[in-house]
ChimeraX commands (.cxc) that place a marker at each C-alpha (Angstrom):
marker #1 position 16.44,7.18,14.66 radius 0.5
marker #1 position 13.90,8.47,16.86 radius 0.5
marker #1 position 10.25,7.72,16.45 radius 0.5
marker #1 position 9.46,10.85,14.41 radius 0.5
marker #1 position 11.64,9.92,12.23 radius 0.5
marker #1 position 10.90,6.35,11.84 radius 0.5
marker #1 position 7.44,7.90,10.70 radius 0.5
marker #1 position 8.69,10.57,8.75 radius 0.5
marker #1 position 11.10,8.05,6.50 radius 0.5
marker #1 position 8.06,5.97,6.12 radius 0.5
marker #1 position 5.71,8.78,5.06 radius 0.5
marker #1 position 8.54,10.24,2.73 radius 0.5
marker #1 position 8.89,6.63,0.94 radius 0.5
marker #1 position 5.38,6.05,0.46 radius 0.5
marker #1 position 5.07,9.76,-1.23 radius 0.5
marker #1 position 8.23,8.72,-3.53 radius 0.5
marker #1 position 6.42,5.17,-4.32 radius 0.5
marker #1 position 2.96,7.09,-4.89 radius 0.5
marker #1 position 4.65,9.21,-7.64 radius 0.5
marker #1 position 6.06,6.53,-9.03 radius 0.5
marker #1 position 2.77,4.42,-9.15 radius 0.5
marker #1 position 1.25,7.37,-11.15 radius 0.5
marker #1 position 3.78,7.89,-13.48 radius 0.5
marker #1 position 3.14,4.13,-14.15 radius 0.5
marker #1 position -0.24,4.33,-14.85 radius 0.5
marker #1 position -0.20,7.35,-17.00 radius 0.5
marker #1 position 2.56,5.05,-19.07 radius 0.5
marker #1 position -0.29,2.41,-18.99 radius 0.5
marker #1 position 2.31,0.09,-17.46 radius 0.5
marker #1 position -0.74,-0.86,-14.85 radius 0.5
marker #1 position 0.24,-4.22,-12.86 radius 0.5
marker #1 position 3.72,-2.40,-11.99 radius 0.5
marker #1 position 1.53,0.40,-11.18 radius 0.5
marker #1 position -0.72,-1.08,-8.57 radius 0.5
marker #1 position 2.73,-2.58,-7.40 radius 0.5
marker #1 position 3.84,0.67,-6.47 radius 0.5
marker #1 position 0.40,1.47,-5.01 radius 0.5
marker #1 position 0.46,-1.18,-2.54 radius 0.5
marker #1 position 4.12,0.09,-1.63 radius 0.5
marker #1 position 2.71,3.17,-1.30 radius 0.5
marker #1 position -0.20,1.90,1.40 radius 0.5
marker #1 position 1.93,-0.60,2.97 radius 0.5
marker #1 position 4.26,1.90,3.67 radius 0.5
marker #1 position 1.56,4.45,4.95 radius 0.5
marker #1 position 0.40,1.56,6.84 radius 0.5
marker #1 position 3.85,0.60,8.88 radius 0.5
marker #1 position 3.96,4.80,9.83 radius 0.5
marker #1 position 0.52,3.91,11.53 radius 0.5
marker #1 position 1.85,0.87,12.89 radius 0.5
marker #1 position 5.36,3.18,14.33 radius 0.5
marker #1 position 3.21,5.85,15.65 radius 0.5
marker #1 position 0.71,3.44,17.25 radius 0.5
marker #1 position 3.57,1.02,18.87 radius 0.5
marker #1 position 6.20,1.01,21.41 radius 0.5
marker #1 position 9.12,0.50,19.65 radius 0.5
marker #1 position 9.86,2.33,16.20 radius 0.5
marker #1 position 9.66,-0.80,14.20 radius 0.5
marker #1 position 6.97,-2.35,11.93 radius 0.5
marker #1 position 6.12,-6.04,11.14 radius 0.5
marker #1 position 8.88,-7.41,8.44 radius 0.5
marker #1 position 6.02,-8.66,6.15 radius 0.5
marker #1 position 3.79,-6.62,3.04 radius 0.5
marker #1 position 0.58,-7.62,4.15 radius 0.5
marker #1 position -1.27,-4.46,4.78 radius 0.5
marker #1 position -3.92,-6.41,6.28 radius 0.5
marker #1 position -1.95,-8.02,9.11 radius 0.5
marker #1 position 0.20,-4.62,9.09 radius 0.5
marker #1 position -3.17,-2.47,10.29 radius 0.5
marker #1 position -4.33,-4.74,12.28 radius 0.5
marker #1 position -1.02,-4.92,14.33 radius 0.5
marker #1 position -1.67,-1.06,14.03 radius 0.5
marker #1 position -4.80,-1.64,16.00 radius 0.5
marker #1 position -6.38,0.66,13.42 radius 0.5
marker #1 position -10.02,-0.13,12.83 radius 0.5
marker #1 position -11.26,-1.06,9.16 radius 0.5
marker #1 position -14.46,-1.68,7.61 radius 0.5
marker #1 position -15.62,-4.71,5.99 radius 0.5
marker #1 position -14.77,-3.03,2.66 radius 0.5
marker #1 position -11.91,-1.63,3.40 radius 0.5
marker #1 position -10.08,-5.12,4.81 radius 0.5
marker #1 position -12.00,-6.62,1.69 radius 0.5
marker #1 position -10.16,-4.14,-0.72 radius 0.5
marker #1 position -6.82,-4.64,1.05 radius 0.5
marker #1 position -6.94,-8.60,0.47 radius 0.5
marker #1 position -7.41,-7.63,-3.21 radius 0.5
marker #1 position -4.45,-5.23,-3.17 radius 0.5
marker #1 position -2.35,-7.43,-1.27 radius 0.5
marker #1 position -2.18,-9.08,-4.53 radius 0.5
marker #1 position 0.21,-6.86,-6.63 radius 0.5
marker #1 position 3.11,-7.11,-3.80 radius 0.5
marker #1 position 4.78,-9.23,-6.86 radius 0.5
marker #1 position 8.15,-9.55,-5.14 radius 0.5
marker #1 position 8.96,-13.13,-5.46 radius 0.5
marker #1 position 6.20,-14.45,-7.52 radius 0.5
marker #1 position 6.51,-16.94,-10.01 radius 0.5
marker #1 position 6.45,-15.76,-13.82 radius 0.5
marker #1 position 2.82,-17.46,-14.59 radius 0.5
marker #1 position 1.18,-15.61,-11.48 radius 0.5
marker #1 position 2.24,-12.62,-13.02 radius 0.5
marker #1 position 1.46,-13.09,-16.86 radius 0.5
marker #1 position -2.49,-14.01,-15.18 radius 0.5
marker #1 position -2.89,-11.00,-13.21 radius 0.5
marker #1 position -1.01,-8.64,-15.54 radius 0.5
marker #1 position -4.27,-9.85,-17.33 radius 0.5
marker #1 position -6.87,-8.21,-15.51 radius 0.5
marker #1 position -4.55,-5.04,-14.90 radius 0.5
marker #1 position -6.59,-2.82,-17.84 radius 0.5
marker #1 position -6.73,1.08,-17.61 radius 0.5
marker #1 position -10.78,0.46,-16.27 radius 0.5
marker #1 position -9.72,-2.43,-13.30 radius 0.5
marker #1 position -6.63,-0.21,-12.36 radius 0.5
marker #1 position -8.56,2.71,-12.45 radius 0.5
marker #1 position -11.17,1.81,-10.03 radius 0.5
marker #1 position -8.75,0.53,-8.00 radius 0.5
marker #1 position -7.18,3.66,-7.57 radius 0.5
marker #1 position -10.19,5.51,-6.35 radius 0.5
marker #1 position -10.40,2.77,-3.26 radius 0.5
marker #1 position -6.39,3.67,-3.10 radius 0.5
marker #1 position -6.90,7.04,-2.77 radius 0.5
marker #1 position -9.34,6.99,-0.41 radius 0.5
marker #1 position -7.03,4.59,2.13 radius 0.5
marker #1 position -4.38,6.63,1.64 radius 0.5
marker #1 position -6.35,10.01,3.03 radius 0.5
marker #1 position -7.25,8.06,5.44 radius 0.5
marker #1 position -4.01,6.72,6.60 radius 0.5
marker #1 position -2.24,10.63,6.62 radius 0.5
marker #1 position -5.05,11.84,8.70 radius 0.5
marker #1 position -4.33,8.64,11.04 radius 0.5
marker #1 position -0.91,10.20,11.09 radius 0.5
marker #1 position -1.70,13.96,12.12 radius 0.5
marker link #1:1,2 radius 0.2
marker link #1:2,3 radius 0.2
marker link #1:3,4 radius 0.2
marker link #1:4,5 radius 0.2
marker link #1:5,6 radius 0.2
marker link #1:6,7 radius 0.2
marker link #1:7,8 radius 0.2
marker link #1:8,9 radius 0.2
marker link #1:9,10 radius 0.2
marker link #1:10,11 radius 0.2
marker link #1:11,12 radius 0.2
marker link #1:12,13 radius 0.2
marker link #1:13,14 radius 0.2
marker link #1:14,15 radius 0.2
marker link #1:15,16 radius 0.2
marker link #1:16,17 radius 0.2
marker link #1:17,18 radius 0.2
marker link #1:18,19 radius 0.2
marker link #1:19,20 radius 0.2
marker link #1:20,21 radius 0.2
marker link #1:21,22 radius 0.2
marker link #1:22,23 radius 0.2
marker link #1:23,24 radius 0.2
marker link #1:24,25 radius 0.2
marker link #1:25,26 radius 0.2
marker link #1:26,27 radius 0.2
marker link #1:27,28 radius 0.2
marker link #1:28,29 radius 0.2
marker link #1:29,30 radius 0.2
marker link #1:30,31 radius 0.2
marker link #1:31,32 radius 0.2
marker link #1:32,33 radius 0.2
marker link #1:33,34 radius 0.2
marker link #1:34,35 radius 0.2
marker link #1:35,36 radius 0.2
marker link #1:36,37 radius 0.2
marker link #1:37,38 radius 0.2
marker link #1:38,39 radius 0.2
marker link #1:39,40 radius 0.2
marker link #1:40,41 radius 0.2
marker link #1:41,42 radius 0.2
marker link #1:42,43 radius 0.2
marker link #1:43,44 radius 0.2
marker link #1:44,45 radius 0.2
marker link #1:45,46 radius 0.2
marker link #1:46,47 radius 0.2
marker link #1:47,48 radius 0.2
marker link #1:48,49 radius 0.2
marker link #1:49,50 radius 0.2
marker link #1:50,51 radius 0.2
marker link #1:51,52 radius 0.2
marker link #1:52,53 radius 0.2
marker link #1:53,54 radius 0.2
marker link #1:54,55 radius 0.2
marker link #1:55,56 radius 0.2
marker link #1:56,57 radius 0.2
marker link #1:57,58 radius 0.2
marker link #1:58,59 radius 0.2
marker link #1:59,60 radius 0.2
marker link #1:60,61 radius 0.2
marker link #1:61,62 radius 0.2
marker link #1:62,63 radius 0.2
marker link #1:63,64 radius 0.2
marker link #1:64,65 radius 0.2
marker link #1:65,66 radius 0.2
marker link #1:66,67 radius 0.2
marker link #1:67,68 radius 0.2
marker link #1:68,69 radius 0.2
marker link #1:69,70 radius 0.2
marker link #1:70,71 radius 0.2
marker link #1:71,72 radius 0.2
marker link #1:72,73 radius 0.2
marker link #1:73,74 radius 0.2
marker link #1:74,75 radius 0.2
marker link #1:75,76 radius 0.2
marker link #1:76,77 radius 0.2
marker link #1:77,78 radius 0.2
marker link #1:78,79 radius 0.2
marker link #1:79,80 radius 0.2
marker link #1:80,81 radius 0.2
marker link #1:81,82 radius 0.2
marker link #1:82,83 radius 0.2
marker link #1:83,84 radius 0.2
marker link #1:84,85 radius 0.2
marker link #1:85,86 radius 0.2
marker link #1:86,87 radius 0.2
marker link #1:87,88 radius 0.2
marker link #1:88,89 radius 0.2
marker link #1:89,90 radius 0.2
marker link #1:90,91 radius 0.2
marker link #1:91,92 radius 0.2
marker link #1:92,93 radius 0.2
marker link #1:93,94 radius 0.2
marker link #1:94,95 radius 0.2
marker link #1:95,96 radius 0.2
marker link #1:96,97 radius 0.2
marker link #1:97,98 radius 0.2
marker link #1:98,99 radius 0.2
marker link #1:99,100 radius 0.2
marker link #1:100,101 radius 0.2
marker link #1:101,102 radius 0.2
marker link #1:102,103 radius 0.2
marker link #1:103,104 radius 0.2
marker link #1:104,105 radius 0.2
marker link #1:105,106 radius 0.2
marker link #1:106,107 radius 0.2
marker link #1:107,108 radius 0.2
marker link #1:108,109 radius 0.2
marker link #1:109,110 radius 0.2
marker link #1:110,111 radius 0.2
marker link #1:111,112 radius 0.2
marker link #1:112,113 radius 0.2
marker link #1:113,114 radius 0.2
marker link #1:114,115 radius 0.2
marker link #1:115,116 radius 0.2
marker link #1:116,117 radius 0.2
marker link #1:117,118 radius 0.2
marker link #1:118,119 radius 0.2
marker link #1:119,120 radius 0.2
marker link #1:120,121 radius 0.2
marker link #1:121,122 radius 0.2
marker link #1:122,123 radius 0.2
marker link #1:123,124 radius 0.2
marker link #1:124,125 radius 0.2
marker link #1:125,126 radius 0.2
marker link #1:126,127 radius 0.2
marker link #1:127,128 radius 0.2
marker link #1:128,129 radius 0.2
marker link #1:129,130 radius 0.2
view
């Protein structure tokens, strides 16, 4: 695959998981919702990372964090504060109790305000990408 199209599979993906993370919500199934969320960023992240790199590949890990930041893509304070917080619902792997304590917090309010900050690094991500 060329480079375009590296980008393109990861900006098509994210758009799939982004869909998916709303229909969650609106289902009020919210932890597997922000799951899909940080898909959805991590995925908009590693196009950033493609585009900004050499080769056509992203780092094999879903830390958004470390994934900008190989990206070379400058973040605020907030923004790197917010993506240590989201980092959190990548629940691939995790062991049953971690998830019963943050399905916890997940309500419609916590999820909901999470979604604006969402929102608002996703925009930013596609217009990293134009």
């Amino acid at each position: 695959m060329t480079k375009d199209e590296h980008i393109k599979y990861w900006i098509d993906t994210s758009e799939n998981d982004w869909q998916i993370a709303l229909k969650l919500f609106e289902s009020k199934d919210y932890l597997y919702s922000l799951f899909f969320a940080h898909l959805t960023i991590e995925k908009l992240s590693k196009a950033v990372c493609v585009k900004k790199r050499f080769d056509n590949y992203p780092p094999k890990t879903h830390n958004i964090l470390f994934i900008i930041e190989k990206a070379e893509y400058e973040l605020t304070d907030e923004q790197k504060d917010f993506l240590l917080v989201l980092n959190n619902f990548q629940l691939e792997g995790r062991y049953p109790d971690y998830k019963q304590n943050i399905f916890k917090i997940c309500t419609k309010a916590y999820t909901g305000n999470l979604y604006i900050k969402i929102k608002e690094i996703k925009d930013c991500l596609h217009k990293k990408l134009q």
